[in-house]
Each structure stands twice: as C-alpha cells, then as structure tokens.
N, C-alpha and C positions, 0 to 999 in steps of 0.2 A: 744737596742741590748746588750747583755753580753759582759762586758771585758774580755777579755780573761785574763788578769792575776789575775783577782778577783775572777771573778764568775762561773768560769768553773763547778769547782768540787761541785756548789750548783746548777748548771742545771743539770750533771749527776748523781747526788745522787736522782732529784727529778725524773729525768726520769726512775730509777731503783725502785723506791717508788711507779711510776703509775705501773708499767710493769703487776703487778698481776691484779689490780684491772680493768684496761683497756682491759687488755688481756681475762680476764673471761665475756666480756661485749658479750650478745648474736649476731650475725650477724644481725640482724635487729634494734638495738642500734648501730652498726658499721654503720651503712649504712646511717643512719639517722645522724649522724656525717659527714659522706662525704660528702652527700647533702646539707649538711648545711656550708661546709666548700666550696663547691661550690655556691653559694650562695652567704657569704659575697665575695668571691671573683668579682664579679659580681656586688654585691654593691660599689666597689672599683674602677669598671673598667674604668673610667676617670684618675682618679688619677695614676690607675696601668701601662695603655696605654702612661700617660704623662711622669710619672718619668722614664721609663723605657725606652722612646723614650729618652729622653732628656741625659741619663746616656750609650745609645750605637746606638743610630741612625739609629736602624732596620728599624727605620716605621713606621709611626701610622697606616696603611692598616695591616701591613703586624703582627703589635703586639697582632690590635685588633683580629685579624685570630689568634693569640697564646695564646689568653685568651679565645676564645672562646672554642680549643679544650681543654683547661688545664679544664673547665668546665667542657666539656662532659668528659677526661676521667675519674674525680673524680667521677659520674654520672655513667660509664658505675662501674666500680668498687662499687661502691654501690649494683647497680642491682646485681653484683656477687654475694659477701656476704650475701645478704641480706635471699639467697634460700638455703644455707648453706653446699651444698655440697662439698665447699671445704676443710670443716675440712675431708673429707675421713672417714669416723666412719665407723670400721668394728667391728663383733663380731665376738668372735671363742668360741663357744658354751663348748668346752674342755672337759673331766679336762683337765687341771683346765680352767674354764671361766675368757676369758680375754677382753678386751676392748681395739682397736686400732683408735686414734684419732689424727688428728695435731693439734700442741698447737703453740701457738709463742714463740721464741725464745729469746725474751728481746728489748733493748732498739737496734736501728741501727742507726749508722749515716749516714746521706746522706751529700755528697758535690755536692754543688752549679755549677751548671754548667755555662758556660761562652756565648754559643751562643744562647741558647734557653732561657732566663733570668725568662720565665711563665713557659712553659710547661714540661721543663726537670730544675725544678730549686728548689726553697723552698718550691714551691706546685706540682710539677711535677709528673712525675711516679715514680720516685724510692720513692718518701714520700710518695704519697699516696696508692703504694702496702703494703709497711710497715706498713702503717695506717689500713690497708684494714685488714689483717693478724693480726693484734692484736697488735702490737709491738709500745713502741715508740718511737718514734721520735728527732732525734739532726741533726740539719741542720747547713754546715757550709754555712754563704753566701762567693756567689764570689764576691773579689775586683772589679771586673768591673760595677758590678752592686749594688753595697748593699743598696742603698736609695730603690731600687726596691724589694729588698727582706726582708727590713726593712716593706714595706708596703702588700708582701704576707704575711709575717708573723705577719702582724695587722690581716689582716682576720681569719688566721685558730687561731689564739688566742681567738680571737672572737668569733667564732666557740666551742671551747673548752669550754670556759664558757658557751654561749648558751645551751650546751648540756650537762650540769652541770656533764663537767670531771674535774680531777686532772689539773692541770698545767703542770706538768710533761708529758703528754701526748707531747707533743712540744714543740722544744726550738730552740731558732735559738741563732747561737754562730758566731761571727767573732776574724780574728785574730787586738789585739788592734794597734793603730799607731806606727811606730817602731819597733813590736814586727814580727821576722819573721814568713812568712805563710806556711812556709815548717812545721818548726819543731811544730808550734802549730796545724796543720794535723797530724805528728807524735805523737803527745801527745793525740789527739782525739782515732786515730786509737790502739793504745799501753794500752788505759786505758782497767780495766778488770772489768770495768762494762759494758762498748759498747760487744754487743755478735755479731755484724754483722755489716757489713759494705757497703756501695753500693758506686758502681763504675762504672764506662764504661768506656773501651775500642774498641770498634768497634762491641762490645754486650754487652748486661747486662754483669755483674760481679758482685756478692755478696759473701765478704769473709765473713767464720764464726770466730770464737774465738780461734779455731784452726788454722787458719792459717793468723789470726793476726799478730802473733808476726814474722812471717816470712816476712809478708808484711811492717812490720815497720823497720825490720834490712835493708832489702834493700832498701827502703826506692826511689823507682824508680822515676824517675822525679819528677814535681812538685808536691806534695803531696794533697797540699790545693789548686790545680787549677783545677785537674783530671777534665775531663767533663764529664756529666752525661748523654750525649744525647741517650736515648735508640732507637729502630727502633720505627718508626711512630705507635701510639695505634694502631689508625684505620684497619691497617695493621696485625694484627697480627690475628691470628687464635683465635676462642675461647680457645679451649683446654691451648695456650700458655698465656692466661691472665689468665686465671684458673694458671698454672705456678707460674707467676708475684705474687700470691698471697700464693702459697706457699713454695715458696723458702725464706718466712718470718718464716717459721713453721718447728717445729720436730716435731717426730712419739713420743707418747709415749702411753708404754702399762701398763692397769690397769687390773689386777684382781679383780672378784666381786662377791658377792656372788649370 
C-alpha cells in the first residue's frame, strides 16, 4: 500500500500517464478487463471473506453474498461497455461536419467505504463505473478495513497486468500512521491532476474539477471516511447504469473532413 508521505504524487502522476492510453482502449478491451478483474476477485475469495470478516465482523454468510454481487456487478458493467453505445456517438452531417462522442475525463478517485468493505469499496461500483468509462482509478482505503482492501486491490493489480495495462490504471493509497485522514482526503481531492471525484451521500455524488476546489475549502466532515454506499446495482434501472457509466465521461466535438 502507498505511504502517503512518499509515494503519493508517483501514484498520481502514473495515473494521469495511463489516462490517455487506457482511455482510448476500445469497449471490448474495457470489458475484458472487468471480467477479469472479476475473476481474480473470485480467486481471492477465501482470503477476501476471511480478512474482511476478521477486520469488521459482517459475516462470513453475509460477506460471501458481498463478493458475490461485487462480481456480478463488475460483470454486468462489462456487458455494458462491451456493445458500445455508451460513448453516444452522434454525427452532424453540417457544414461544418462534426463528430459528438463521450471521452473520459481522467483519473477519479474513489473513497473507500466503511460498511460495504467488497461491494461499495476498492472494487465496488464507484471504481469499477470509473473503470468501466475509461478513467483511472486512485482508491483511498478505509481505516476500518485496509488489510481487506490491501487484498481487493492484489486482484485488480493482478488484473491490470493480465490484461497487459499501464500500472497506473489503479492505485490504492491510504493515509500513513500518525498522519491525519482528513487532511490527506483534502490533499487527494485538492490535487489537479484527480478530474473527478466519487462520493455518496445518500446517492451517487461525482464532483468534477470544477467544483473541487469548492469541495476541499469546505472541507465537510470526515473527508477520508465519506461512505461510498451507492443504491443496490441490481436495483437500478438499465438506462441508470448506462448513467453510472457516463457520468465518468465529457462530450467532446470534432470536426472532420
């Protein structure tokens, strides 16, 4: 796991290093990365059910049921991407002929959420929408759990390499001992390479870049504790997972000839 007083700014420099090259990977390249980051997940799953029982006393019923759907939704997310229509690609014939398509928006950091430790957490939904959408990835883990998202984040590393990406594609960050967890979330959210940020409060929440710097002056509650519990996948409409995947992405228009 990255110390936080050393190695920050050589996670976020690599994650802004993959952003293009990851970003430009076709949806069926994406897809076949999720599955596979589902996968080792699954490879894991003793260990993941163990340490994560052991570090907050859900369950082992009730964990192995939280790696199960943390599988399927990387899985249904896959199937998304994979058919492509969520970049939106329109053409406007013109003059002038233009090109409108959604691109991802960079690297996003997701925090770690505290009660769902699998499914809303270092491989949860907000990472792997962000995954899904092109973007990568900086995970802070939660203090309640980090042995547990020391070991998500063995799989999708894993993953990363299997599917012969950058490194930078994911990173998982905590704050070091001693060092407070507010202000090093403040330093996460503040820096201007992250373009995006994911949150929940009692729904998704994704700030962009724009309203970053607003979100770190005020600096509301715990910063680095924020939970990430979004509403249940399964629950959700298609159209709103279609959503989840572009709310990773801006519009951007090209002219052509």
């Amino acid at each position: 796991m990255t110390d936080a007083r050393h190695d920050l700014d050589a996670v976020l420099d690599a994650a802004t290093a993959a952003a293009g090259p990851y970003g430009a990977l076709d949806g069926q390249a994406r897809a076949a990365f999720l599955s596979e980051i589902a996968g080792q997940l699954e490879s894991r799953g003793d260990a993941l059910v163990e340490t994560a029982h052991r570090e907050t006393a859900l369950g082992m019923e009730r964990l192995r049921a939280e790696l199960a759907r943390t599988a399927s939704q990387l899985r249904m997310f896959a199937a998304l991407v994979a058919n492509g229509s969520w970049a939106g690609a329109r053409i406007d014939s013109g003059p002038p002929a233009l090109r409108r398509l959604l691109v991802p928006i960079g690297p996003v950091v997701v925090f770690g959420a505290s009660n769902f430790p699998l499914a809303f957490s270092v491989a949860g939904g907000d990472t792997t929408s962000a995954l899904a959408a092109g973007c990568p990835v900086i995970c802070k883990a939660h203090p309640a759990h980090r042995d547990t998202s020391v070991v998500s984040a063995a799989a999708i590393d894993a993953a990363v390499a299997a599917s012969g990406l950058a490194s930078g594609v994911f990173g998982l960050v905590a704050t070091a001992a001693g060092d407070s967890d507010v202000e090093f979330g403040r330093r996460l959210v503040a820096d201007d390479r992250i373009e995006a940020v994911a949150i929940e409060r009692g729904q998704q929440t994704l700030l962009t870049r724009q309203s970053l710097r607003i979100f770190a002056r005020l600096a509301i509650g715990r910063v680095g504790q924020w939970t990430l519990c979004l509403r249940a996948f399964e629950q959700l409409l298609p159209e709103e997972r279609h959503h989840r995947v572009r709310v990773c992405l801006v519009e951007r228009d090209q002219r052509f000839e």
